[in-house]
C-alpha positions in Angstrom: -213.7 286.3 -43.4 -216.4 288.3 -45.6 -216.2 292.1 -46.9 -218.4 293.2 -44.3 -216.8 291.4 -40.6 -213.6 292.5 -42.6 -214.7 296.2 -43.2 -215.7 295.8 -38.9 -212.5 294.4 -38.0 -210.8 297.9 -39.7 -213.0 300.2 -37.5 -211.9 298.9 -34.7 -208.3 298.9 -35.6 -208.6 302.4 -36.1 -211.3 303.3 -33.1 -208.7 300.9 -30.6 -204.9 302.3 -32.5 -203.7 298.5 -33.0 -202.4 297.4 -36.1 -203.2 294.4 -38.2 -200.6 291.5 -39.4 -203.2 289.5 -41.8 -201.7 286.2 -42.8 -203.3 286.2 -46.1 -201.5 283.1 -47.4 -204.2 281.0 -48.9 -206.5 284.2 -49.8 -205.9 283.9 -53.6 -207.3 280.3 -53.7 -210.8 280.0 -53.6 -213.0 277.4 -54.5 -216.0 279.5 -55.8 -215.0 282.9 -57.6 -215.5 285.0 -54.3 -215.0 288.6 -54.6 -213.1 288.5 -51.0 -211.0 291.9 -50.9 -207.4 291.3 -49.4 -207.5 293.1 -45.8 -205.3 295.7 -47.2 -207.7 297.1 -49.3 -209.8 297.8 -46.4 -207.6 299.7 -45.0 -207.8 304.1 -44.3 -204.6 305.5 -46.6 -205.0 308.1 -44.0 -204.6 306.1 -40.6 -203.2 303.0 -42.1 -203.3 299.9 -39.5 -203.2 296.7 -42.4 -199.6 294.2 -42.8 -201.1 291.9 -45.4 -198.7 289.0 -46.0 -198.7 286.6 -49.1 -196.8 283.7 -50.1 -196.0 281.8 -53.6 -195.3 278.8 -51.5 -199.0 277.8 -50.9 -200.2 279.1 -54.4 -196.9 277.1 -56.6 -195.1 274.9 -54.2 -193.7 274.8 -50.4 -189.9 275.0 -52.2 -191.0 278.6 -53.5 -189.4 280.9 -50.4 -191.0 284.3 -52.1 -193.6 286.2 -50.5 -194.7 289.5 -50.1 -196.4 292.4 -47.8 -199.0 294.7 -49.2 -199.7 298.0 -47.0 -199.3 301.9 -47.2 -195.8 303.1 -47.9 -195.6 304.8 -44.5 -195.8 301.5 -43.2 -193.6 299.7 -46.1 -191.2 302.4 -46.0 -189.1 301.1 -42.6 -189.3 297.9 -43.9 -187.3 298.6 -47.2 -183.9 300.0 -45.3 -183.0 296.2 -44.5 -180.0 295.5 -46.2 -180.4 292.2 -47.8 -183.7 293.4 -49.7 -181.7 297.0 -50.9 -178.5 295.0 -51.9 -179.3 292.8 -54.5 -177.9 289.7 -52.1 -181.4 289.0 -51.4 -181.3 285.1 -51.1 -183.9 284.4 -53.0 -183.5 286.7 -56.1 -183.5 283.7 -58.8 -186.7 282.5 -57.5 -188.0 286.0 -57.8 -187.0 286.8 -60.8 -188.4 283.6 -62.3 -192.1 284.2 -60.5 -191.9 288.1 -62.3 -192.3 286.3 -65.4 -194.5 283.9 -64.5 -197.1 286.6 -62.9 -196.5 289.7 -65.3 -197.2 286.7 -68.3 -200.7 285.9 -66.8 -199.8 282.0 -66.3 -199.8 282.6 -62.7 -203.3 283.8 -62.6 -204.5 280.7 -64.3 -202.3 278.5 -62.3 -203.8 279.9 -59.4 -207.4 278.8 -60.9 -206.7 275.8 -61.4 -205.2 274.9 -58.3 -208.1 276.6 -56.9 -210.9 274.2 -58.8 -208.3 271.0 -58.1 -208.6 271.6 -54.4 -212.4 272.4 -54.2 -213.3 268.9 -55.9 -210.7 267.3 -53.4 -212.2 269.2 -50.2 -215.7 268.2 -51.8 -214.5 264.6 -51.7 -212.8 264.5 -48.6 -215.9 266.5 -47.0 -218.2 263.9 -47.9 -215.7 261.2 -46.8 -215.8 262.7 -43.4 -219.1 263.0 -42.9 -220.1 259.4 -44.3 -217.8 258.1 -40.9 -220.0 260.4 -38.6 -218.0 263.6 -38.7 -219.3 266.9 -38.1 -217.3 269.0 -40.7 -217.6 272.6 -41.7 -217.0 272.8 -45.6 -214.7 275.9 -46.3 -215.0 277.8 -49.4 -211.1 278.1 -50.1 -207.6 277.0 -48.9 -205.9 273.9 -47.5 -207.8 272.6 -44.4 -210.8 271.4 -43.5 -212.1 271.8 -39.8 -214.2 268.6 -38.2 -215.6 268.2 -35.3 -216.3 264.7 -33.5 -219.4 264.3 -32.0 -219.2 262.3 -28.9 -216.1 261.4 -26.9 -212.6 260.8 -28.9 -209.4 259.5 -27.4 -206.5 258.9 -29.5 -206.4 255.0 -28.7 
């Protein structure tokens, strides 16, 4: 979603009072260098409406359980009584602290680019693989999937 329909989509969270759970998992890895803000930083610090969820599993590995929300701290601030996160016993906490080192060192930001230009050269490939068998196939400009559309009738037989 661009700057702009994302900028719209904030209006009328605010103009219609409903909030916003964006499932931002694959918003890091882009193919070209978009300047795509997260929703979050769309969002009015005034009237906030934005839950911006990430996740290291799609940016490291699915074994990587860590992810995170982003939003005002009147929204964050019920979310930080639950026990497990204030304890300590947090179940992933090895995990985490191993990914603090890996971000706050900068290797994660180019990890990130590089799986980023790995999988634009493979959704080039399989793209152009698609459309050679008589695919209709709408090329995205980051993350994991691809959409395709058949033209004509398809059964699974």
């Amino acid at each position: 979603m661009s700057n702009e329909k994302r900028v719209k989509l904030m209006q009328l969270a605010k103009k219609h009072k409903f909030f916003v759970v964006a499932d931002e998992a694959y918003q890091l890895l882009n193919f070209e260098k978009l300047d795509i803000k997260p929703l979050f930083y769309h969002d009015d610090p005034e009237d906030p409406r934005v839950f911006s969820i990430g996740t290291f599993s799609k940016l490291i590995g699915p074994g990587t359980k860590v992810g995170w929300v982003q939003a005002h701290n009147s929204l964050l601030k019920p979310l930080t009584n639950v026990g497990f996160i204030d304890s300590g016993n947090n179940p992933v906490i090895f995990s985490s602290m191993n990914l603090l080192h890996f971000v706050e060192s900068g290797a994660l930001a180019k990890h990130i680019d590089a799986v980023s230009q790995d999988l634009g050269e493979r959704c080039k490939f399989i793209c152009q693989k698609l459309r050679e068998v008589g695919l209709e196939v709408y090329q995205p400009k980051g993350g994991y999937f691809v959409w395709v559309k058949s033209k004509g009738k398809m059964t699974g037989r």
